[in-house]
N, C-alpha and C positions, 0 to 999 in steps of 0.2 A: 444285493439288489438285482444283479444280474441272473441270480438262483429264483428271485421271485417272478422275473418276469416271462424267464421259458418256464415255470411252474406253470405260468397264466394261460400262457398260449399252448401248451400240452391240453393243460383243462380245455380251455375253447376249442379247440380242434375236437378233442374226445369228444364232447358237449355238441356238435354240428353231426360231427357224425350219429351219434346215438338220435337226432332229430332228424335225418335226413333216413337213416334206417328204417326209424317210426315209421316216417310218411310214406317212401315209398312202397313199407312189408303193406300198410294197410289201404293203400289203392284199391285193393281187389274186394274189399269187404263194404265199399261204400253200394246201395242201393239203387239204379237209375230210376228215375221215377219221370212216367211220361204224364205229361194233364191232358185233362181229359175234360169233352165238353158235357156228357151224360153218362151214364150207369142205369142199368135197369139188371133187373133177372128176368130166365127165361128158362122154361125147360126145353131140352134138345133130347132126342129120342134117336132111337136107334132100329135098323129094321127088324128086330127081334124084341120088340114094344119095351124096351126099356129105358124110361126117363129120367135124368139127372138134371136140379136145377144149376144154372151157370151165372154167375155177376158175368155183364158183361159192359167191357167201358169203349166209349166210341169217344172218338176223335173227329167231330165233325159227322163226316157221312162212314168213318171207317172203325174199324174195330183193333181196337190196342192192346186190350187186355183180354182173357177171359179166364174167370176161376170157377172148378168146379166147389160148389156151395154143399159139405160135409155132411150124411145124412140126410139130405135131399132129395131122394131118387127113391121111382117105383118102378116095378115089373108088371106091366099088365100083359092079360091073356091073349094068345094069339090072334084070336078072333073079334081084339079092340080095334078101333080106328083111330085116331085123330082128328078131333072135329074141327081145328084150325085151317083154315084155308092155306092153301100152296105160298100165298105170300107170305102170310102171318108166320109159317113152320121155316120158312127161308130166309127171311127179314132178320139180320141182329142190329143195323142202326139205323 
């Protein structure tokens, strides 16, 4: 009886620990995820005319995320403008 029941308590010990390793090896792989009050895309350009579109997520009046959108993007010629107004090309929320 006495064999059975440090057999018990080996296994539980063993058994917390292997739980306790889990948890704290995969702390680091959990994701933080912030919410977000909108989302929109946007192209943002560069002074050498070239454009990539961006998700970009706002928090209210602030900006939390932005990703650039894969394939999205042009090169225009140097002698292009941007016909968006100063606020519009400034503006993310």
């Amino acid at each position: 009886m006495k064999k059975l029941v440090i057999s018990m308590l080996i296994i539980t010990l063993v058994l917390i620990l292997v739980m306790s390793f889990t948890i704290v090896s995969s702390k680091g792989n959990y994701v933080k995820i912030q919410a977000y009050t909108h989302s929109h895309t946007k192209a943002i350009c560069n002074s050498e005319n070239f454009c990539q579109d961006y998700e970009i997520f706002c928090k209210d009046q602030k900006v939390i995320r932005m990703n650039p959108i894969t394939g999205a993007a042009v090169q225009f010629s140097v002698d292009w403008e941007d016909q968006r107004d100063e606020e519009m090309r400034n503006k993310f929320c």
